[in-house]
N, C-alpha and C positions, 0 to 999 in steps of 0.2 A: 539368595542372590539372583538380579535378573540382569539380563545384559541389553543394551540401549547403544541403539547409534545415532550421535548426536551430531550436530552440523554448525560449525562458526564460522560465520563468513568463506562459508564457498569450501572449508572442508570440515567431511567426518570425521568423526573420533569415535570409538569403541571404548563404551566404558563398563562397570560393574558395580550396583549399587547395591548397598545390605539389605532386607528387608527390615523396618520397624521392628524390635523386638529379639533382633539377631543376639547368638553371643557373644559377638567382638565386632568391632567397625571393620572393616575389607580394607586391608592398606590399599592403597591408590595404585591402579594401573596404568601407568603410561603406554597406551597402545598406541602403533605406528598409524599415520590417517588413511583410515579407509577411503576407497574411492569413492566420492561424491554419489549419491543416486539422482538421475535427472530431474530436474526441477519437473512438477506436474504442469503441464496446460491449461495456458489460463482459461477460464470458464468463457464461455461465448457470449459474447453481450448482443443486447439485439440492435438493429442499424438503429443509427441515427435517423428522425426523416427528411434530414438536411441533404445538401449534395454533397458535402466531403468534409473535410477540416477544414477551418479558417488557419489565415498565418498567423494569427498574434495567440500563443500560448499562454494560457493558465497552470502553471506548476506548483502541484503541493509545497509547501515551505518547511515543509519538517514532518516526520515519521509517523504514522498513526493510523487512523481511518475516520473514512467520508463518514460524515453524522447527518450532512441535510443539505441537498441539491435546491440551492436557492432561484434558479433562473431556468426558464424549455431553452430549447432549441427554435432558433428565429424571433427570440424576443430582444428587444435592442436595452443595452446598459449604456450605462456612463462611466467612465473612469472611476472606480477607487467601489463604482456597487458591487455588495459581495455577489458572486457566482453558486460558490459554493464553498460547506464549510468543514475545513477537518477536527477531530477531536486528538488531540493528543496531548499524554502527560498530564490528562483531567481537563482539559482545557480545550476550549471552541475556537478554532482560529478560523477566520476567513479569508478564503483564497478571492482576492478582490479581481475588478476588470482593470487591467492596467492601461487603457485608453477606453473613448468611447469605442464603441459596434456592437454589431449583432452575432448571439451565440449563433457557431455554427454546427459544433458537434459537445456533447456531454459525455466524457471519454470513461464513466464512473459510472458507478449504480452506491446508494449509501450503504453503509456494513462494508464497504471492502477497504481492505489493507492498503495502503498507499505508503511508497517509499519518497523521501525529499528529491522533490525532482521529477518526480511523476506528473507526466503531461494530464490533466484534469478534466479538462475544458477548449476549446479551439474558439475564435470571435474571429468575421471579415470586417 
């Protein structure tokens, strides 16, 4: 038996799984939710070499991760050019410019986990 604390949406649960091979399955433990452990720190990205964020955001559109940073910082798009692209579900999607301008900050690095709604990208 080993004991595991698991986390769904914001709380823990203490559970106990059999090892492969056991003599019997572990009837199910409903334990009370442990306190949450704090989320880790997100890792430090390095600046932009922009002077700050633009107003017009770029938002992941659904759960996954960056696969490939299509635009720098201070290069100018046009409405609907992808920026950058997420993978999720097996699938490439592109987080497009939703007007023209120029990237002002690239708020990602590729491989990292992005939740829907995660600001991505900044454009003046």
């Amino acid at each position: 038996m080993k004991q595991y604390t698991i986390t769904v949406n914001g709380t823990a649960y203490d559970v106990t799984v059999d090892e492969k091979g056991g003599a019997a399955p572990a009837a199910p433990v409903a334990a009370a939710p442990a306190a949450a452990p704090a989320a880790p720190a997100a890792p430090a990205k390095a600046a932009a070499p922009s002077g700050g964020a633009g107003a017009i955001e770029i938002k992941a559109g659904a759960a996954g991760k960056v696969f490939k940073i299509e635009a720098s910082v201070g290069q100018e798009v046009k409405a609907g050019d992808t920026v950058i692209i997420v993978e999720a579900m097996k699938m490439e999607i592109p987080q497009v410019a939703p007007q023209d301008g120029v990237v002002a900050s690239i708020d990602c690095a590729a491989g990292d986990p992005v939740e829907a709604g995660t600001v991505l990208a900044t454009l003046n």
